[in-house]
N, C-alpha and C positions, 0 to 999 in steps of 0.2 A: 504494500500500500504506500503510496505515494502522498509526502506532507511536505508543503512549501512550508512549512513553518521549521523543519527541522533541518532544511538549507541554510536559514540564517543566526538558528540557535547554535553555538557552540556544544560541544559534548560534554553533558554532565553524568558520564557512566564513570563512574570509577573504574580505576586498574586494580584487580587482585579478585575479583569476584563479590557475590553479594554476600553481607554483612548490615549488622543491625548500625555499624559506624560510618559503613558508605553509603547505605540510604539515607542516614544523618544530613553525610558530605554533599550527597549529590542533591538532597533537595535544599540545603543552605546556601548551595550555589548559585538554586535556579531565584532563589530571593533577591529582590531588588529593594538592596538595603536602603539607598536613596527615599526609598518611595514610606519606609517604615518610622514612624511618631516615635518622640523620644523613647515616650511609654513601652511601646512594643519590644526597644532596642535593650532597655532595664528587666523587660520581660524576658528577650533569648537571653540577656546575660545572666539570667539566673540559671541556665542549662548548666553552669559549673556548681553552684552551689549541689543541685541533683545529683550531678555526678559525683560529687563526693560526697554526700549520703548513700549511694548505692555503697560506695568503695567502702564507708562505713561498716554499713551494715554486712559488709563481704568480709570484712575482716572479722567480725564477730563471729561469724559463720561458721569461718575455716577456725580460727581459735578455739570452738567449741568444738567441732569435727575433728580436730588435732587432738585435742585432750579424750576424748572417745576412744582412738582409734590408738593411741597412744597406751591408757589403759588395760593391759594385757590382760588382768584378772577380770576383767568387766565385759562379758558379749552381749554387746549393744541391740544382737537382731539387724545389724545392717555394718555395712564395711567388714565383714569377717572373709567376704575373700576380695581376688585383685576384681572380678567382674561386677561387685558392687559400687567401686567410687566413679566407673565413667558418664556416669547422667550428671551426680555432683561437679565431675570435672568440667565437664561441656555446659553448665549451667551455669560457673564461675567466670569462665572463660567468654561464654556470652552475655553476661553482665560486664566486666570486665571493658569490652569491647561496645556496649551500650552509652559507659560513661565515657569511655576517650571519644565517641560523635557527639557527648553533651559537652565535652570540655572544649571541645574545636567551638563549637556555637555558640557558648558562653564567651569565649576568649575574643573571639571577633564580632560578637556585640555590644 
């Protein structure tokens, strides 16, 4: 399908594939800051504060899940083999990955 409009748009696909940080990027991009009220601009710049409440809250997480998994005498029902912790991993990792596209949109508003 054929779009004049995406002759004169530049390309806002990110390089590396899709991610919750590059649909961040890519649609931060397609904003015309110009066009955005002070107000709006104190609003995206609160994307960083977000972002470190996730990272918070991330840390508390794994600090607790450390101290679990750490305890040898203690079986928790979860983490007792290696095919338990990759949901936890992937879930860290895409939080993780959540706040660096809020810290980009914070930092540039």
């Amino acid at each position: 399908m054929h779009n004049a409009h995406s002759e004169t748009t530049p390309n806002t696909i990110p390089e590396g594939g899709r991610s919750t940080s590059n649909v961040i990027y890519a649609l931060w991009r397609r904003v015309e800051k110009s066009t955005l009220t002070k107000r709006e601009l104190e609003w995206f710049s609160g994307a960083s504060d977000e972002a470190g409440a996730i990272l918070d809250n991330l840390k508390t997480t794994i600090d607790g899940v450390t101290v679990l998994v750490n305890d040898e005498e203690q079986k928790t029902g979860v983490f007792e083999t290696k095919h338990d912790l990759p949901s936890l991993l992937f879930a860290i990792s895409s939080s993780v990955d959540c706040a660096r596209g809020l810290m980009h949109v914070g930092s540039e508003a």
